[in-house]
Backbone bond lengths (Angstrom), bond angles and torsions (degrees), N, CA, C in turn:
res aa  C-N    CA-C-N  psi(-1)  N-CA   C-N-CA  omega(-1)  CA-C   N-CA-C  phi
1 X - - - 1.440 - - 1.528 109.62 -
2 X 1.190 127.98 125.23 1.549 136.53 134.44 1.157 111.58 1.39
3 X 1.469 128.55 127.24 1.167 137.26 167.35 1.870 110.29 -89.88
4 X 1.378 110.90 136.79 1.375 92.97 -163.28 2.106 107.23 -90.69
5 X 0.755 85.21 26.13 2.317 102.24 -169.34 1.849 75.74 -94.68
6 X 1.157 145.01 112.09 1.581 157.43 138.31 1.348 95.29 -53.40
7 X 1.402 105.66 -75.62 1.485 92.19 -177.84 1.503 177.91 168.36
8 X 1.567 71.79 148.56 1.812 121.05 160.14 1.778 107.82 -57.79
9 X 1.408 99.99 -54.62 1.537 82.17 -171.53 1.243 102.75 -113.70
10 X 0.850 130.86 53.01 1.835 140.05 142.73 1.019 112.20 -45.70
11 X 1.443 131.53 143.38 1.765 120.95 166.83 1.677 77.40 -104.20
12 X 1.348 98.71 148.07 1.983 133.08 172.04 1.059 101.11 -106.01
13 X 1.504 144.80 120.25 1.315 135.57 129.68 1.595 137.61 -4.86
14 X 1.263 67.39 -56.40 2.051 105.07 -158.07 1.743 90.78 -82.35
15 X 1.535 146.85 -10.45 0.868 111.98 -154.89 1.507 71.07 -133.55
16 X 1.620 143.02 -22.58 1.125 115.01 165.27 1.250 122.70 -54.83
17 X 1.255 125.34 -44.52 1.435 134.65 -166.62 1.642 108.58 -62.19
18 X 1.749 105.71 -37.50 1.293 109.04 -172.94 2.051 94.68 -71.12
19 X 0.884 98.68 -16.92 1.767 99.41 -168.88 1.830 99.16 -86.31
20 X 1.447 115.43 -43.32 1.428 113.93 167.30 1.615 109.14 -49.64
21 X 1.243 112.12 -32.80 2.025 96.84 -155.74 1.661 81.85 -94.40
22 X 1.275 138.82 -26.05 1.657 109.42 -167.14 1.663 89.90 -98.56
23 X 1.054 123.33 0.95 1.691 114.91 172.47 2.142 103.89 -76.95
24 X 1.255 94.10 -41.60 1.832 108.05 -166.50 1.941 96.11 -78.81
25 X 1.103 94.93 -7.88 1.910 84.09 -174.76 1.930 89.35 -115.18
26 X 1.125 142.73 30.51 1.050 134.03 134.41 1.406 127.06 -108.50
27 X 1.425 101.21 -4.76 1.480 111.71 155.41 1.938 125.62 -52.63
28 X 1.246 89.50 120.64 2.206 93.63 -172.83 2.139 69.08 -89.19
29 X 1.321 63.38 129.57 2.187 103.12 173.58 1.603 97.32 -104.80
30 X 1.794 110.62 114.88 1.269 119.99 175.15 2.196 99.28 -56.25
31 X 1.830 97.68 161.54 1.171 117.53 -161.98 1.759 82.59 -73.18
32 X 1.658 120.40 179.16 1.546 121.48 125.13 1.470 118.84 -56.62
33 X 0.936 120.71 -49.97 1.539 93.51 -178.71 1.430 109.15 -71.14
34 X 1.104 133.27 -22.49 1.532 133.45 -166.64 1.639 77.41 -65.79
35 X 1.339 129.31 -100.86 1.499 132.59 -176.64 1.400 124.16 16.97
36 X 1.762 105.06 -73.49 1.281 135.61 158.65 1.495 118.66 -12.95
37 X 1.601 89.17 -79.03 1.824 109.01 178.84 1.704 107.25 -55.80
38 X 0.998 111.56 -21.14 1.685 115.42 -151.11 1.840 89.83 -101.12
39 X 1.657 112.45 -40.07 1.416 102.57 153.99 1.262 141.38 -54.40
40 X 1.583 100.17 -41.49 1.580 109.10 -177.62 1.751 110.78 -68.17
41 X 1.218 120.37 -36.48 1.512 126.27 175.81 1.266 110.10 -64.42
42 X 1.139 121.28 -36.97 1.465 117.78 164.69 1.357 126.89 -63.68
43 X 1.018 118.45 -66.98 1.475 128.75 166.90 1.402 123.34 -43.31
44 X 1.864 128.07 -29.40 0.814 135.95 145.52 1.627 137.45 -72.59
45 X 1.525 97.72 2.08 1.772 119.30 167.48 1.278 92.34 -85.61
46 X 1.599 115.22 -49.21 1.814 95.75 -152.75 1.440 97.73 -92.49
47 X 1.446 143.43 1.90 1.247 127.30 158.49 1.740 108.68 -75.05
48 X 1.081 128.63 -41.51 1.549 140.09 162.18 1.314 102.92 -24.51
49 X 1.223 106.86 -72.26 1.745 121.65 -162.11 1.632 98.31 -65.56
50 X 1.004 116.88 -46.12 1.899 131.03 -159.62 2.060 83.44 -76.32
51 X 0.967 128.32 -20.09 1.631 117.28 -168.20 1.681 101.15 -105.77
52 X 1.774 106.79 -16.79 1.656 87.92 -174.58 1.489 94.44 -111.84
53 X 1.131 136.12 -3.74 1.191 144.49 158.75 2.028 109.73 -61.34
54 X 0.865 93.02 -36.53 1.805 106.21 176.72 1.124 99.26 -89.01
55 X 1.333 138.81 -49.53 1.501 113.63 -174.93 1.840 107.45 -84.49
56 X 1.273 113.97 -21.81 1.645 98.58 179.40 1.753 102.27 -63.71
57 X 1.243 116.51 -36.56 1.202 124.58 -156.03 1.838 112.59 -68.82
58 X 1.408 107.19 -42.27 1.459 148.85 161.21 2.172 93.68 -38.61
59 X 1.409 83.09 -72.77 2.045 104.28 -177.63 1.123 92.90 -46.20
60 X 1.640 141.55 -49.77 1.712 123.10 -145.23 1.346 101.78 -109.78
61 X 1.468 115.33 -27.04 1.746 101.70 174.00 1.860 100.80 -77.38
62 X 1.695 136.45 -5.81 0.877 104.41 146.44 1.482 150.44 -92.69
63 X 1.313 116.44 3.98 0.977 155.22 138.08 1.613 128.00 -24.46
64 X 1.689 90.94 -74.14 1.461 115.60 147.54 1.331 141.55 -6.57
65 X 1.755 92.08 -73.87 1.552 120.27 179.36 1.453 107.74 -80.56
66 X 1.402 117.51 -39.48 1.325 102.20 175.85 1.906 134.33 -68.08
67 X 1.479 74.52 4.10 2.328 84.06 174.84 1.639 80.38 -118.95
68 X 0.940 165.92 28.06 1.531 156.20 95.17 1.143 138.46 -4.95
C-alpha cells in the first residue's frame, strides 16, 4: 500500500544542492604537484602511443608495398 506522506518523494532543490556541497567537501583535492606529475604521465603516454603508432604504421605500409 501507498504511504499517504507525498512528501517523501518530492525532489527539493535546496536539499540537493545542500547534499552536493557536503558530498564535494569530503572530497581529498589532488596536491599541485600531484596534478603536475599526473600531467606529465599523460603527456608522456600520448607521445609513447603517437611514436609506436607511427612506427607500426611506417612497418605495414612497408610491408604493404612490398606485396604491390
Amino acid at each position: 500500500m501507498a504511504s499517504s506522506n507525498v512528501k517523501e518523494n518530492k525532489f527539493s532543490i535546496g536539499k540537493f544542492f545542500k547534499s552536493v556541497r557536503s558530498e564535494v567537501k569530503k572530497v581529498t583535492w589532488p596536491t599541485r604537484q600531484d596534478v603536475w606529475n599526473y600531467t606529465l604521465v599523460v603527456l608522456a603516454m600520448c607521445a609513447f602511443s603517437a611514436i609506436t603508432i607511427g612506427i607500426l604504421d611506417t612497418v605495414f605500409k612497408f610491408l604493404f608495398n612490398l606485396l604491390a
